[in-house]
C-alpha positions in Angstrom: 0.0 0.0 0.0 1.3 3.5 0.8 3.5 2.7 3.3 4.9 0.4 1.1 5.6 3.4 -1.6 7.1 5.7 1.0 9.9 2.3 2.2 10.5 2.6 -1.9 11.4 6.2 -1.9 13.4 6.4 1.4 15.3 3.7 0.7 16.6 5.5 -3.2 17.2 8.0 -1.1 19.4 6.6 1.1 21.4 5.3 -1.7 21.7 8.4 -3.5 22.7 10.0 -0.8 26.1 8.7 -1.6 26.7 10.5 -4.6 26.8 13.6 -2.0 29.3 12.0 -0.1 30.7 10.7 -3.4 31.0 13.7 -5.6 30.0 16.8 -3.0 33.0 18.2 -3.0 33.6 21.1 -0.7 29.2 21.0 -0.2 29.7 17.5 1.4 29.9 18.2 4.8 26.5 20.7 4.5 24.9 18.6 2.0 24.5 15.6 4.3 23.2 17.8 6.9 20.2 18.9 4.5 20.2 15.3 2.8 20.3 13.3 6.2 17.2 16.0 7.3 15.0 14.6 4.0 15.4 11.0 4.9 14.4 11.7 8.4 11.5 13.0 7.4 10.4 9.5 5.9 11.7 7.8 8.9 9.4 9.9 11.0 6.4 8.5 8.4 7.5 5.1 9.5 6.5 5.6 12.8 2.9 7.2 11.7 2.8 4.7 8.5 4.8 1.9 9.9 4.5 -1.0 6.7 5.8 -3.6 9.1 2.8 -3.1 11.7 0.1 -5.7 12.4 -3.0 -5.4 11.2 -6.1 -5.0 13.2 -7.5 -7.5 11.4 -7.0 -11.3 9.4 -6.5 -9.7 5.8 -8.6 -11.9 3.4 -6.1 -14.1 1.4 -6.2 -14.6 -2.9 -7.5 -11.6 -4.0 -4.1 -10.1 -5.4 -3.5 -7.0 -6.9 -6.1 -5.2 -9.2 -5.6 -6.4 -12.1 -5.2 -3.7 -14.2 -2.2 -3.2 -12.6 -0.8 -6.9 -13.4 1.2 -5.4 -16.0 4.7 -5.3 -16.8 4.8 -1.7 -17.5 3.5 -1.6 -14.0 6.3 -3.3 -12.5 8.9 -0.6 -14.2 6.7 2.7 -14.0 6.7 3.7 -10.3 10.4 2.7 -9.3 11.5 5.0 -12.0 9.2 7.4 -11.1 10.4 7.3 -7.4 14.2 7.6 -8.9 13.2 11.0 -10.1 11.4 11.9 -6.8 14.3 10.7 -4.5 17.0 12.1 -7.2 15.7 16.0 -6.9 16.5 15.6 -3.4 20.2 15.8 -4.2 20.5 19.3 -6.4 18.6 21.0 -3.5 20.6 19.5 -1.3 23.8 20.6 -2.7 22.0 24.4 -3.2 21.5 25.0 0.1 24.7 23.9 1.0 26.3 26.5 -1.1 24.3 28.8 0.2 25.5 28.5 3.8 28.9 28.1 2.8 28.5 30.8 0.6 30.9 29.2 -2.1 29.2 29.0 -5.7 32.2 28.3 -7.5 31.4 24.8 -8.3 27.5 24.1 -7.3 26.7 23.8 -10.8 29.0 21.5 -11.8 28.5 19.3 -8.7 24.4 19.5 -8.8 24.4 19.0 -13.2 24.8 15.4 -13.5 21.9 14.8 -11.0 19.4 17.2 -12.4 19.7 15.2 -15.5 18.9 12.6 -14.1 15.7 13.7 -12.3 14.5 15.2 -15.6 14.9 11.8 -17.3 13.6 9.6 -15.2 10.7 11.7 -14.2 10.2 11.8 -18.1 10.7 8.1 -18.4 8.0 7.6 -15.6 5.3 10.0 -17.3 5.7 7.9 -20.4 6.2 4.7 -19.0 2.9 5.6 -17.0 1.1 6.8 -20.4 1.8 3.9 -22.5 0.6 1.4 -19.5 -2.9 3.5 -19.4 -2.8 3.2 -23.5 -2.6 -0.1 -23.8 -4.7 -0.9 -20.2 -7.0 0.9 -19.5 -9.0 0.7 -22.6 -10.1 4.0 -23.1 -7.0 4.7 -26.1 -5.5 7.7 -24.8 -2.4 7.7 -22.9 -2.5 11.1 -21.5 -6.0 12.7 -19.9 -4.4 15.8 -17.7 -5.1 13.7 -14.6 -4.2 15.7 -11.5 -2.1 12.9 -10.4 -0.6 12.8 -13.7 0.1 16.0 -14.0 2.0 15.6 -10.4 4.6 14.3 -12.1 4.5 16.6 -14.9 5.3 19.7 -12.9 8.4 18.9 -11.2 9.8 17.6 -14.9 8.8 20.8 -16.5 10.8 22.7 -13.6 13.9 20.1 -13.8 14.2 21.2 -17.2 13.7 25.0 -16.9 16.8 24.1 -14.0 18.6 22.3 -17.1 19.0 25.6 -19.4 19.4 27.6 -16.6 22.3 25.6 -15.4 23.8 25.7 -19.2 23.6 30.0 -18.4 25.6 30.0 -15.3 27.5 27.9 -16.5 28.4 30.0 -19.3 28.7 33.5 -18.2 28.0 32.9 -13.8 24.1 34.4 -15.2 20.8 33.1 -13.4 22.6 31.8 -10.1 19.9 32.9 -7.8 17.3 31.6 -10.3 18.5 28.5 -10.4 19.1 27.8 -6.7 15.2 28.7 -6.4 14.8 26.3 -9.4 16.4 23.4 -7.3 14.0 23.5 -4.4 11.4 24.3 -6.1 11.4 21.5 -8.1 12.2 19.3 -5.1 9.3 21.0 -3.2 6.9 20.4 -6.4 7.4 16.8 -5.9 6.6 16.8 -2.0 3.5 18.9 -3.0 2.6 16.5 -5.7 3.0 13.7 -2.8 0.7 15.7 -0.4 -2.0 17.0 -3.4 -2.0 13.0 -4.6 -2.1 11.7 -1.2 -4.5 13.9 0.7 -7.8 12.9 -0.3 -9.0 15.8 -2.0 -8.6 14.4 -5.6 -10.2 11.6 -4.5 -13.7 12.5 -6.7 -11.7 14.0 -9.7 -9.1 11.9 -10.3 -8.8 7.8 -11.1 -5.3 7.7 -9.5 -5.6 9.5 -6.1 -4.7 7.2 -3.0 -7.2 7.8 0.7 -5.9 10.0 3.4 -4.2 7.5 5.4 -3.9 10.9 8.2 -0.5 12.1 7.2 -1.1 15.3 5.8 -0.1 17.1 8.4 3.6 15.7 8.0 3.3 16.6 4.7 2.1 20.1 4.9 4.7 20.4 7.7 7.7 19.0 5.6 6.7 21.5 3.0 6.8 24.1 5.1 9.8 23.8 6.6 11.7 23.4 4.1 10.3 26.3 2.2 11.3 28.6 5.6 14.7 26.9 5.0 14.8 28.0 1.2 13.5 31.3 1.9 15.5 32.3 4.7 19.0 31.1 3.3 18.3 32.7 0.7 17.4 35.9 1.6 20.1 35.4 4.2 22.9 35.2 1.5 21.0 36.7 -1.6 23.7 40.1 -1.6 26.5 37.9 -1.7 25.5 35.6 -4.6 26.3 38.4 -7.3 24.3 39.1 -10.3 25.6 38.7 -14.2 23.5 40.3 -16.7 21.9 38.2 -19.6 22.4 39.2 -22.6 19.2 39.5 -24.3 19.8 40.1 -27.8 17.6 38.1 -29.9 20.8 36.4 -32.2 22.0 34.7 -29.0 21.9 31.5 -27.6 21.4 33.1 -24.2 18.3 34.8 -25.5 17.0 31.4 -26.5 18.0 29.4 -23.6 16.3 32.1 -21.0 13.4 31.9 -23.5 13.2 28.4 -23.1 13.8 28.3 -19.4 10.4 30.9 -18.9 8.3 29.2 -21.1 9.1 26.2 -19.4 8.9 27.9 -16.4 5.3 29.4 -17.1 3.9 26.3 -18.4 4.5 24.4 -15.5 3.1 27.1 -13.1 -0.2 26.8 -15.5 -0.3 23.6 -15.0 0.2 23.4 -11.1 -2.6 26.1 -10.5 -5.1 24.1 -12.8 -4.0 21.0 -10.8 -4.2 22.4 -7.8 -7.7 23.8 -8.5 -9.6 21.3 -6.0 -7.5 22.4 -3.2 -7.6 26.0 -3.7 -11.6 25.8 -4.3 -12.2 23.7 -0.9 -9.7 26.4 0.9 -11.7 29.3 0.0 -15.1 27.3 1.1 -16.7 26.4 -2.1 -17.7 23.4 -3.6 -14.1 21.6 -4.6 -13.8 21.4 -8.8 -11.8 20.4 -11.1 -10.5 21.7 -14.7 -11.7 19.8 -17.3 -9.4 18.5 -20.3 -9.9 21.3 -23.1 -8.8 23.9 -19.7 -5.4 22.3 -20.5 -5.4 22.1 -24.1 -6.3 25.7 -24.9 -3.6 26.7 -23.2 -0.9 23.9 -23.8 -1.4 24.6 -27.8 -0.3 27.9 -28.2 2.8 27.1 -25.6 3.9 24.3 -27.9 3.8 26.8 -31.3 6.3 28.9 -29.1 8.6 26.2 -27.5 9.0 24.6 -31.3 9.8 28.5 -32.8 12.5 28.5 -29.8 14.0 25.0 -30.8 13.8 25.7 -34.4 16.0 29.0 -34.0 18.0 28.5 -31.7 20.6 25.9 -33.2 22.2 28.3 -35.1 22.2 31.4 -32.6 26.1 31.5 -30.9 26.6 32.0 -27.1 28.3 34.8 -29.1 25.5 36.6 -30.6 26.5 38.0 -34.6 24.1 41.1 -35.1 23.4 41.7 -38.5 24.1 44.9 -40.3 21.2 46.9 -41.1 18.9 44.8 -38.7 17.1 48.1 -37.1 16.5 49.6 -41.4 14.3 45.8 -41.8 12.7 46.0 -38.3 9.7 48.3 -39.2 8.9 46.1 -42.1 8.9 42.9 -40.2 6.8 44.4 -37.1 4.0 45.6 -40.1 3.7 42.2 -41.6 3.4 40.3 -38.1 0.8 42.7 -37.2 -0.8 43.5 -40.7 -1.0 39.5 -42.2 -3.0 37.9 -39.0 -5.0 40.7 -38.8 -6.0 39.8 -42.2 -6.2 36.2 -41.8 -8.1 36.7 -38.0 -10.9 38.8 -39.8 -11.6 36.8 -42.9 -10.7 33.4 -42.4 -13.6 31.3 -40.4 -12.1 29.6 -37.3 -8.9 31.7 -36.9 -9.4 32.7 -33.5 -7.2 35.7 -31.1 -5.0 33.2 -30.0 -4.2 32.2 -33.7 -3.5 35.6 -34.6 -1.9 36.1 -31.7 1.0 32.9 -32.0 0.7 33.3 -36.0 2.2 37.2 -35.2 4.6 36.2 -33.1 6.2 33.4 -35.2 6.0 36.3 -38.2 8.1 38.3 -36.2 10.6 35.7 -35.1 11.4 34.1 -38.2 11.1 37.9 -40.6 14.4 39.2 -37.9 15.9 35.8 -37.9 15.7 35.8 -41.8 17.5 39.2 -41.4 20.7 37.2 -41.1 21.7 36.0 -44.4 24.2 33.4 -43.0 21.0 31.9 -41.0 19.0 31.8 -44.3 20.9 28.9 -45.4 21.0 27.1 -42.3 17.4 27.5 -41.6 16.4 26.1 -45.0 15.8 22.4 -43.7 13.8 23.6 -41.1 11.7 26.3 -43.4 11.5 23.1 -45.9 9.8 21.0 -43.3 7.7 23.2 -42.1 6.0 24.2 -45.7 5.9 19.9 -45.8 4.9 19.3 -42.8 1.6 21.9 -42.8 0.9 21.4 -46.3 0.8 17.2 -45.8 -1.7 17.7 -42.6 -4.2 20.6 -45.1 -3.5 18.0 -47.8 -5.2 15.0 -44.9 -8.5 17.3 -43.7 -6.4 19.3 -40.9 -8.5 22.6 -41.3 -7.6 24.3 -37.7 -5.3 26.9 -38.3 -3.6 26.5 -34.9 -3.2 23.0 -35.3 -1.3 23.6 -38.5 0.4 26.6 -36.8 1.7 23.9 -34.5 2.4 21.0 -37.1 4.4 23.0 -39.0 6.8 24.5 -36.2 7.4 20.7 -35.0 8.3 20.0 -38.6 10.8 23.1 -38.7 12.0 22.4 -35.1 12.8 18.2 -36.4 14.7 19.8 -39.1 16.8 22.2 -37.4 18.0 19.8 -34.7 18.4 17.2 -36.8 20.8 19.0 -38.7 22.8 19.7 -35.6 22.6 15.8 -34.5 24.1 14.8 -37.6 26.8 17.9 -37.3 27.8 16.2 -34.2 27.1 12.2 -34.1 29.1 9.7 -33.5 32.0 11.8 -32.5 30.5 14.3 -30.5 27.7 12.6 -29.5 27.7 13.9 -25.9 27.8 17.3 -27.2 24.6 16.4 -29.3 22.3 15.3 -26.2 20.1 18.5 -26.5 19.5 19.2 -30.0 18.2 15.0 -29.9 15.6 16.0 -27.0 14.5 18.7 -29.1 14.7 16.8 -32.4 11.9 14.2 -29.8 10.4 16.5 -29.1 9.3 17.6 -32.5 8.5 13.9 -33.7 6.6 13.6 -30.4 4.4 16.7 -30.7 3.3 16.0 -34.3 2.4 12.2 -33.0 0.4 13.4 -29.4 -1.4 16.2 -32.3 -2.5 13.4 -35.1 -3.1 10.7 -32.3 -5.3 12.7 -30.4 -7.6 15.1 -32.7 -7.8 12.9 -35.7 -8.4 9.9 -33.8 -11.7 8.1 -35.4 -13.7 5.8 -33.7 -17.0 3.6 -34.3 -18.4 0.7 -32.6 -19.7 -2.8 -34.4 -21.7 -5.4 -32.8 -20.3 -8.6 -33.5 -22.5 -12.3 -33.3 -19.9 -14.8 -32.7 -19.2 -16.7 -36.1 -19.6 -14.1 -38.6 -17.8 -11.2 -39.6 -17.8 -6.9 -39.9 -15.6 -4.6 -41.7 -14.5 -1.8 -39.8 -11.5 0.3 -41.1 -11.2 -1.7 -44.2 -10.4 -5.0 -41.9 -12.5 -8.0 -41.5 -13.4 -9.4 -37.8 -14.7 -11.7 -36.8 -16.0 -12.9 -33.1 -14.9 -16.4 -32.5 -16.0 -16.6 -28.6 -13.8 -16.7 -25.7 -11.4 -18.7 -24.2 -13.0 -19.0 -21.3 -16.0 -18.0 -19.2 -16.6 -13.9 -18.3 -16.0 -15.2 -14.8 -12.5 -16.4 -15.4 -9.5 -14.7 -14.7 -8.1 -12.7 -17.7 -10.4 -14.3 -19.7 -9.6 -13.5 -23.3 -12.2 -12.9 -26.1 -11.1 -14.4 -29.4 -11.1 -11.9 -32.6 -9.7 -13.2 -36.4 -8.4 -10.4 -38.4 -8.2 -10.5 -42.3 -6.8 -8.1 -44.6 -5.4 -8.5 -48.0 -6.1 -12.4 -48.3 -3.8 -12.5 -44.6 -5.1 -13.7 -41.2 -4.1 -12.8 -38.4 -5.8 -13.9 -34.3 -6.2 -10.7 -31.4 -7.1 -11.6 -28.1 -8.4 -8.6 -26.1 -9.6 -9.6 -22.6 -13.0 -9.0 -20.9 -13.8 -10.6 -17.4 -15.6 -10.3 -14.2 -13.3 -9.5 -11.1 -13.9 -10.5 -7.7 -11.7 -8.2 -6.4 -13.3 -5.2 -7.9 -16.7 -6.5 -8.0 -16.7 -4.9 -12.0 -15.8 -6.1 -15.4 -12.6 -5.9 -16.4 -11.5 -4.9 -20.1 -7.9 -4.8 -21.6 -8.3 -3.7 -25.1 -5.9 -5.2 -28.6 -3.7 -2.9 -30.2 -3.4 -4.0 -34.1 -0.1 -2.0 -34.8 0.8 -0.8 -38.4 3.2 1.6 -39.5 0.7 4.2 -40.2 -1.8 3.8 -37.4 -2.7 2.1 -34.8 -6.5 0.1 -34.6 -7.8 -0.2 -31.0 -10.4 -2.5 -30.2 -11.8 -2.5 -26.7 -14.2 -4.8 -26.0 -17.6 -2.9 -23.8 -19.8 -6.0 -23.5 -20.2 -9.5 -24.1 -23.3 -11.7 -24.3 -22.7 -15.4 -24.1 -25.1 -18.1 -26.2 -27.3 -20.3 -24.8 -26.6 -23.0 -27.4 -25.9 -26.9 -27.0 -23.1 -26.9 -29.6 -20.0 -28.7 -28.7 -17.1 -31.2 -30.4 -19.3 -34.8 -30.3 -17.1 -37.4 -30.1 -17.3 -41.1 -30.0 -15.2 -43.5 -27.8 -12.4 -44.5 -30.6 -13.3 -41.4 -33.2 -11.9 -38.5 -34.2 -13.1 -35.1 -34.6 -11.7 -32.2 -36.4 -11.9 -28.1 -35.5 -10.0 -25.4 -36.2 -6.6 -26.7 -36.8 -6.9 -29.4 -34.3 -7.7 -33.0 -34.6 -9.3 -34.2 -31.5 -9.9 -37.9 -30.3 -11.3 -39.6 -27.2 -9.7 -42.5 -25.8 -11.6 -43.1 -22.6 -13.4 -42.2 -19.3 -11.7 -42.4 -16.1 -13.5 -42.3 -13.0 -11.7 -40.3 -9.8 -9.5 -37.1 -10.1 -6.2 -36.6 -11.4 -4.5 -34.1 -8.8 -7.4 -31.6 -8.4 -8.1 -30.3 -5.0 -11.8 -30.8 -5.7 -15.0 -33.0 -3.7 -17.4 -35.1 -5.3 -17.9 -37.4 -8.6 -15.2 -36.8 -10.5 -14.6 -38.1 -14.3 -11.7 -37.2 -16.1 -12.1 -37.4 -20.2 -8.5 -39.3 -22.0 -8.6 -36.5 -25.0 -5.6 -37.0 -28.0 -5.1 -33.4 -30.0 -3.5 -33.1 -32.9 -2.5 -29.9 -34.4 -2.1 -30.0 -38.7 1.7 -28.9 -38.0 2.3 -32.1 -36.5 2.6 -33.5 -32.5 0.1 -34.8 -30.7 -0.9 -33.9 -26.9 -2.5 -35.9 -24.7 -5.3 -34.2 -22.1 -7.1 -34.8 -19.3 -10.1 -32.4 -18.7 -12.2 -33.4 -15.6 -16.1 -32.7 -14.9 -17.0 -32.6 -11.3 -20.1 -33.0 -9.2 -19.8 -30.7 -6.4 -22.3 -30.4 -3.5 -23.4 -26.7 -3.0 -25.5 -24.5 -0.5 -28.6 -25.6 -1.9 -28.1 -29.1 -1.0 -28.0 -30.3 -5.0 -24.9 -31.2 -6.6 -24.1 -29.3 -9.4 -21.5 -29.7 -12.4 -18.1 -27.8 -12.1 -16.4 -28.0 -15.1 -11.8 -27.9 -14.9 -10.5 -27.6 -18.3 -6.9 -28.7 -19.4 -4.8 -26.2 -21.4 -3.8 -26.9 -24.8 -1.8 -24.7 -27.6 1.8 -23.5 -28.0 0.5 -20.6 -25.5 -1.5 -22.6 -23.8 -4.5 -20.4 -25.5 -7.0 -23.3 -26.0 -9.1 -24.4 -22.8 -10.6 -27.6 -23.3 -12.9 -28.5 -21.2 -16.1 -31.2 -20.9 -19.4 -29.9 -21.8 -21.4 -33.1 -21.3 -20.6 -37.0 -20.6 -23.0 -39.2 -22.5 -21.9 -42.7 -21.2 -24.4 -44.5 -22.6 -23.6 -43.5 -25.7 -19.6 -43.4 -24.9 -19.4 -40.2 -26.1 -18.5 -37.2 -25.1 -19.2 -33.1 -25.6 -16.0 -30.9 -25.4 -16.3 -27.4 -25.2 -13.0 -25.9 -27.0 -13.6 -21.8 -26.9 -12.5 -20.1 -29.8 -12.6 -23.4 -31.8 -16.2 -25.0 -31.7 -18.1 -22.0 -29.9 -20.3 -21.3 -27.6 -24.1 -20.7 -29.4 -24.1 -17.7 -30.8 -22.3 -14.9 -28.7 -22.4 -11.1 -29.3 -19.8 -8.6 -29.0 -19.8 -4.9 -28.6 -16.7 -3.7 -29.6 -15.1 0.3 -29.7 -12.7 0.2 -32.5 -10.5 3.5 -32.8 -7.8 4.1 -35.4 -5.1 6.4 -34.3 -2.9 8.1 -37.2 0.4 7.8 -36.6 0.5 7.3 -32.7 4.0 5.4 -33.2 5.7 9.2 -33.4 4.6 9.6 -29.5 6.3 6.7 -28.3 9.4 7.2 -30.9 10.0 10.5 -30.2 9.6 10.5 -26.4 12.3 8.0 -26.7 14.5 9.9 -28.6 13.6 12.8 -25.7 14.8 10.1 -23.3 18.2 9.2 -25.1 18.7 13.2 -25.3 18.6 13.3 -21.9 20.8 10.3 -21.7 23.7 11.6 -23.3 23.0 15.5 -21.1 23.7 12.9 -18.1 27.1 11.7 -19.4 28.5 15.1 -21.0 27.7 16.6 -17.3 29.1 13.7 -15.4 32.4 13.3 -17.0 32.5 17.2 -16.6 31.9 16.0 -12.9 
């Protein structure tokens, strides 16, 4: 449970704190006092939360974990997430330190490596998280601006604000005080994204939120005091940290990477007010609320048009910044056409709203003074190239919102530009090229979370089991399930045909006693392109009789299999079960040769009622073990029996309602979040061998 979660985290943070002791430098010694005050705090939740105390009661035994969590994307997700919780703790740690010691000569360089670090795995756990809830969870998104989700989110989007403002100081000793505030607050966002998770007062507007267990008050307190701590070392020492002026001029890297670093900043802030919207609501009295999915998206589009103008430009911008001649003679011109042309376009195109107009400007403006360089023009015309492509592909496929385009097209000139840099510096400066590949993911990400999202389709077929439907231009067709609703992962059985090919999905629908609901895991049909969805929402089984009849000697044939019955035999074969038992001898054969002997077993169990009552225990058959065959009826007079063999002889005419979705190009999201990841990757190893 919780407890459990908190053991996790304390104990990563016991073995990072060795990297302190490691690699402090002359901020060991005050490092460990901050550090050593963290993990105290989680030792002090053992004592309210202890995971090792009895419980007041005999826990009921079996029921396991909830099974959408019986995943192996669930078994990686939340220790890399608590890597990137625990791992913040170590760049505030060293901050502070330099702050009493007043040395901040070498905090950057000591606290680099580590802030990497947090930034990728908290990335890696966000996207880790996503893909499990895609391919879960049934619904076939893998992002839904969950307030728990976006937990996580925060403290990322601050890690990497901390990143470029690290790259600064580094450069020219500019944004030191910013960035010590950027190293607690990010390791404050993640104890606030504990206590907003773990406090209850999600628990009506979000899927993920955990019961109060009665901690808050640690919580609130931890946050507190360590803010105090923040604030007043700070203030205490602020005079003495010395100020270096950025250097804003707009041909500059450092004009780009303080861009980027506010933006990042800002979004981030957005996103924790919206989050935090339940809390502040109940605070103030009123009824607590929540903001709803398009609150996020209206504002997260027109942030993304900006980040991608800032990554498409600033490749080619020096730390050195070359003004061009004559820059001040083209200025007038460039401000009148950024004003002038989406004036235009906002009063007499239908759907180009202020906030089109309003990005479409800015992006006027950028590009008409970058273009004022002619040594950029050249360098820029890969990106320029792509984005022309890029928008004029999505008109060319029905998109028709002008932001959206506004926004394809940037990630298509952002790809461009930092994939020209990656191949400037791969292989033999390939730590050098760690951030242009984030940004080049990035890109390739954002046009795949765009076309996956706003263009996804959807429709929904009933299928009766036995015959077919085309959806999408593919032919399904229901061939029953595997097993009963009431079975564990019980899988439903579709058969796919395209192009004269045939191919099996098994997406799984079954009741669950632990829950007391149906459980449904859909199947993803991948293609290049896109992917198809199919999540199953309800499932009527057939009454029918129909079964495999076979005679004591004969052979029967189904599917691919060739089935035979040798025999009865009376008595059990290992089963912990009461009653009659009888055991059917079955032979299968599969057309690819081999044959399999099987032993399914009928029982006659007494129940409640007094009357004994048929309890079928079906043997496993199948290089998967796919195939339950089990005995639908004895007939000994006859010397027969009736095998039920779901997915092979069926079950009497079952129907299946089925969402199907198809998903452009969703393969871009998980390709270029790993590029993102593997940018972040290499940022880790240039800084640590600085280190």
């Amino acid at each position: 449970g919780q407890e459990g979660t908190y053991v996790l985290w304390l104990f990563m943070s016991a073995m990072f704190g060795f990297l302190i002791l490691k690699k402090g430098g002359q901020y060991t010694n005050w490092a460990m006092v901050i550090y050593s005050a963290v993990n105290l705090f989680f030792l002090s939740l053992m004592i309210k939360l202890s995971p090792f105390a009895y419980l007041q009661f005999a826990p009921a035994e079996g029921m396991g974990l909830n099974p959408l969590l019986q995943d192996p994307w669930m078994v990686i997700h939340p220790p890399i997430m608590f890597v990137g919780y625990a791992m913040s703790a170590v760049p505030f740690a060293i901050a502070m330190a330099a702050l009493i010691i007043n040395d901040y000569s070498d905090w950057v360089k000591r606290s680099f490596p580590w802030v990497a670090i947090t930034a990728l795995m908290l990335a890696a756990g966000n996207i880790l998280g996503g893909y499990w809830a895609y391919k879960t969870l049934g619904w076939g998104g893998y992002w839904a601006w969950d307030p728990v989700e976006n937990s996580s989110l925060i403290p990322w989007l601050m890690s990497l604000a901390l990143i470029h403002g690290m790259i600064l100081e580094k450069r020219s000793g500019a944004m030191r005080k910013i960035n010590i505030l950027l190293s607690a607050l990010t390791f404050l966002l993640v104890v606030y994204g504990t206590f907003l998770t773990r406090s209850g007062v999600l628990a009506d507007f979000s899927v993920h939120s955990f019961v109060d267990l009665g901690i808050n008050q640690y919580l609130v307190l931890f946050m507190t005091l360590y803010f105090l701590i923040t604030v007043i070392l700070f203030a205490w020492r602020a005079k003495g940290i010395g100020h270096v002026p950025i250097d804003y001029n707009f041909f500059g890297k450092e004009f780009f990477l303080f861009g980027g670093l506010t933006m990042l900043f800002l979004m981030g802030f957005v996103v924790l007010f919206w989050s935090s919207l339940p809390l502040l609501t109940k605070m103030v009295g009123a009824e607590p609320r929540a903001a709803d999915i398009e609150t996020y998206n209206s504002f997260t589009g027109p942030f993304v048009v900006l980040f991608g103008l800032l990554l498409t430009l600033s490749p080619f911008a020096g730390f050195k910044p070359a003004t061009p001649e004559g820059w001040r003679r083209i200025l007038p011109y460039v401000i009148a056409v950024a004003i002038v042309v989406p004036t235009i376009m906002f009063f007499s195109l239908p759907g180009a709203d202020f906030v089109f107009a309003l990005v479409f400007s800015m992006l006027l403006f950028a590009f008409g003074l970058t273009f004022a360089r002619k040594a950029t023009l050249g360098k820029l015309s890969v990106a320029v190239v792509l984005f022309i492509f890029t928008a004029g592909i999505s008109m060319a496929v029905g998109v028709h919102n002008y932001l959206y385009l506004l926004i394809l097209g940037v990630a298509g000139a952002s790809i461009g530009s930092n994939l020209v840099m990656v191949i400037h510096y791969l292989p033999g400066q390939w730590r050098v090229a760690g951030g242009h590949l984030t940004h080049f993911g990035f890109g390739i990400m954002v046009i795949g979370i765009l076309a996956s999202s706003a263009y996804t389709s959807s429709e929904q077929i009933v299928l009766t089991e036995g015959e077919k439907e085309t959806t999408f231009g593919l032919s399904v067709e229901y061939k029953g399930m595997q097993n009963d609703i009431n079975h564990p992962m019980n899988e439903l059985i579709l058969s796919f045909e395209e192009d004269g090919v045939v191919e099996e999905g098994r997406p799984q629908l079954y009741y669950s006693k632990r829950l007391d609901g149906i459980m449904k895991r859909p199947y993803v049909r991948k293609s290049l392109m896109y992917d198809l969805y199919f999540s199953p929402q309800q499932v009527t089984q057939g009454e029918g009789e129909d079964g495999l009849y076979i005679t004591e000697g004969a052979f029967a044939e189904a599917g691919n299999y060739r089935f035979g019955f040798v025999g009865y035999q009376m008595g059990g074969h290992g089963e912990d079960v009461s009653g009659i038992q009888v055991t059917a001898i079955i032979t299968v054969e599969s057309y690819g040769g081999g044959i399999d002997t099987l032993k399914p077993m009928l029982s006659y169990e007494m129940a409640e009622d007094g009357h004994s009552h048929p309890v079928s225990h079906p043997a496993v058959y199948g290089s998967e073990g796919q195939y339950h065959v089990g005995i639908r009826q004895v007939l000994p007079d006859k010397n027969a029996v009736v095998l039920d063999v779901p997915g092979i002889t069926g079950n009497g005419g079952g129907r299946l309602l089925l969402d199907v979705s198809k998903k452009p190009i969703i393969n871009l999201v998980w390709i270029g979040t790993t590029i993102l990841m593997l940018g972040a990757a290499f940022v880790f190893f240039r800084r640590k061998k600085e280190l």
